[in-house]
N, C-alpha and C positions, 0 to 999 in steps of 0.2 A: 142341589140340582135334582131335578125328575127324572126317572128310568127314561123315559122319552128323550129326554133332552139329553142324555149322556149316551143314549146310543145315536143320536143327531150329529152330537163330535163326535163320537167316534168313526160313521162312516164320511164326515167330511174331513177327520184328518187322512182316516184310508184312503181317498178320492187326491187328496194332497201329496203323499207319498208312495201313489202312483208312478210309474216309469212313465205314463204315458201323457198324463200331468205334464210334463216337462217338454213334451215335443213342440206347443204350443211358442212357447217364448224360441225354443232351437228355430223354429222356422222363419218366427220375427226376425231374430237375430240374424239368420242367414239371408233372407232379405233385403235385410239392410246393407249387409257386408257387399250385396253384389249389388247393389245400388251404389256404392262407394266404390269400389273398386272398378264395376263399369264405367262411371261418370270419370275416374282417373283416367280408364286405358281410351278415353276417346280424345281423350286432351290433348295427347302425346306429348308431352312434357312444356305444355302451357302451362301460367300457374292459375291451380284449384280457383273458383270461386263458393260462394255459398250455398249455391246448389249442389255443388258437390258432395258439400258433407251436411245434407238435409236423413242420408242414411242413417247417420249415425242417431239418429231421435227415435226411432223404430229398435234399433242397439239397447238404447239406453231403457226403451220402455220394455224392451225384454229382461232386461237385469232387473230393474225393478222386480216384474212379475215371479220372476228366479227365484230372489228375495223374500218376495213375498209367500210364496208357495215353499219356501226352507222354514219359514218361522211357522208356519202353520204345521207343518209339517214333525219341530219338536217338539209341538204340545203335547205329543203321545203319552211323556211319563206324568205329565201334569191332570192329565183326561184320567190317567189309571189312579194317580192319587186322590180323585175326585170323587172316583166311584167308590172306591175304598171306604171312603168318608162318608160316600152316602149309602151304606152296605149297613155303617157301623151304626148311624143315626136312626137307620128306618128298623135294624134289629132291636135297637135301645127302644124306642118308639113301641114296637108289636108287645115285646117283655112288660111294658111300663100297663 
């Protein structure tokens, strides 16, 4: 990898393992949740239909993104063992 490109990951895992990164799916999720539980408390103890639990897709696409923004998130040691590597190869390179 090129200096460019590994300071590319590097700010988009920084950007990944952000606290603020994560409010994104928190507020999906909590959306959803009051989508669901609203659509319950109007019911009053009629039973659910499928509109009901349409919250729960907004839920679910927030776990994903959770998900997905954790995995990205552990390349950290992988990104630093990359540079390492390309630290060793451009020294071996300059010497040569």
């Amino acid at each position: 990898m090129s200096q460019d490109e590994i300071d590319y990951a590097r700010e988009i895992i920084s950007d990944c393992r952000s606290l603020l990164a994560y409010s994104i799916p928190a507020t999906l999720f909590t959306m959803g949740c009051f989508y669901v539980f609203g659509c319950l408390q109007q019911l009053h103890g009629a039973t659910p239909s499928v509109r009901t639990f349409i919250g729960v897709l907004p839920m679910f696409g927030a776990t994903n993104l959770t998900l997905q923004l954790l995995r990205v998130a552990r390349l950290k040691a992988r990104l630093q063992d990359a540079a390492a590597a390309a630290r060793e190869t451009s020294d071996v390179l300059t010497t040569a």
